[in-house]
N, C-alpha and C positions, 0 to 999 in steps of 0.2 A: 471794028477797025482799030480802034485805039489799043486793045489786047496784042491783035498781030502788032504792034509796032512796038507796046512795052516789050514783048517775046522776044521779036527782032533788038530791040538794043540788050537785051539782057545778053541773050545769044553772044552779041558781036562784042561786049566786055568783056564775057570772058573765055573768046578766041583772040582777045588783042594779049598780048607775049607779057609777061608778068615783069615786075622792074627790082621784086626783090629777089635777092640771092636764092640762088640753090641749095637746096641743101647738101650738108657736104658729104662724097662719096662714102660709104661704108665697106669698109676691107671684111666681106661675108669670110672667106677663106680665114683670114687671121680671128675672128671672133669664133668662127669653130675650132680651129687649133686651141685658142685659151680655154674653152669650154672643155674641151676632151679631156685636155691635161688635168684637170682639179679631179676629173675621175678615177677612181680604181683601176688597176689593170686588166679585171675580168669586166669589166662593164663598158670600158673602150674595145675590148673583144668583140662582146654581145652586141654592142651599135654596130661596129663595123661591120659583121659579115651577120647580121640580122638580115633574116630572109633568104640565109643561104643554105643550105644541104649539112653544111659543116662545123657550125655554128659551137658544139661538145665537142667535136674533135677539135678542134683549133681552140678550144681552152684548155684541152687536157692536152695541147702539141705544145702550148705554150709553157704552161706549168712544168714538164715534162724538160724540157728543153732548158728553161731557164733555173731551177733549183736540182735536177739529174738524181733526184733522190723517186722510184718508182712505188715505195709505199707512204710518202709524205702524202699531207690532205692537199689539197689544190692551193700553192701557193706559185708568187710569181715575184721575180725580181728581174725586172727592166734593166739593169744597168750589167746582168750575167754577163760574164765572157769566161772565153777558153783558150787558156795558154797555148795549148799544145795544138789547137787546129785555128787559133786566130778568130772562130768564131763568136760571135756576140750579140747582144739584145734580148730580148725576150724571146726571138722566135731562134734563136742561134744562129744568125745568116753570117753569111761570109761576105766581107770588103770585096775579093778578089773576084767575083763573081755580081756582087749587088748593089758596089756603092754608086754605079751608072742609076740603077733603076731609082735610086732612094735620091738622087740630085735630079731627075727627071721629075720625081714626084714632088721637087721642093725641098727637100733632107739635106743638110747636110748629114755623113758617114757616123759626126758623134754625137747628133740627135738620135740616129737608130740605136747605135752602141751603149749611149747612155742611159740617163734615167730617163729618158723620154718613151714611155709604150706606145704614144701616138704615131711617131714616126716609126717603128717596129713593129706598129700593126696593119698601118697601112701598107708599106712594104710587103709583110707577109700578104695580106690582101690582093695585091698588084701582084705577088710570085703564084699565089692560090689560082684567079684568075686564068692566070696563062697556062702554069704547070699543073696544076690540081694540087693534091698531098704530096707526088712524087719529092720533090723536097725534103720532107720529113720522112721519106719511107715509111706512111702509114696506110693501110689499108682501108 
């Protein structure tokens, strides 16, 4: 008898509501954006669309896109853009078309366009998703 009633007050101490603080909320969302950012541009690639079908293509669409030189070795510069079609980022997207989906996503238009690949791959990501490669006209 004495058991059941330690048990019982143990039990009921700690279902009675705690009186110190909580711990304070943690912003998951903003600690993966700071984590991605210290990455490479191919290795925020390779996490993002890890597990997908298209994983070489979408590092060779970026490379491709962002340096337009087709015998360079795999490089990548996030902050590309293109005078003459306004295109920009890593993946080449267009404002006039993308900066809705990239303020959806959280982006503002000169996180994608700039040196940020995070928000350039997401993006790409969220365009992949919906459209496939059609985007980039790759097979």
């Amino acid at each position: 008898m004495r058991f059941l009633a330690a048990l019982v007050a143990a039990i009921s101490l700690h279902l009675q509501p705690h009186t110190s603080t909580p711990p304070p909320a943690v912003d998951y969302r903003a600690a993966v954006i700071y984590y991605m950012r210290t990455l490479p541009a191919d290795e925020q690639i390779r996490i993002v669309f890890a597990g997908t079908p298209v994983v070489d293509k979408m590092l060779y669409i970026a490379s491709r896109e962002s340096m337009g030189d087709v015998r360079a070795p795999y490089t990548y510069d996030c902050a590309a853009d293109n005078k003459r079609s306004s295109a920009a980022g890593l993946f080449q997207t267009l404002a006039k078309y993308h900066k809705t989906r990239a303020e959806r996503l959280g982006f503002s238009w000169s996180d994608v366009a700039g040196p940020d690949c995070y928000a350039d791959t997401m993006l790409a990501f969220d365009l992949w998703r919906e459209q496939g490669l059609q985007p980039w006209k790759v097979r």
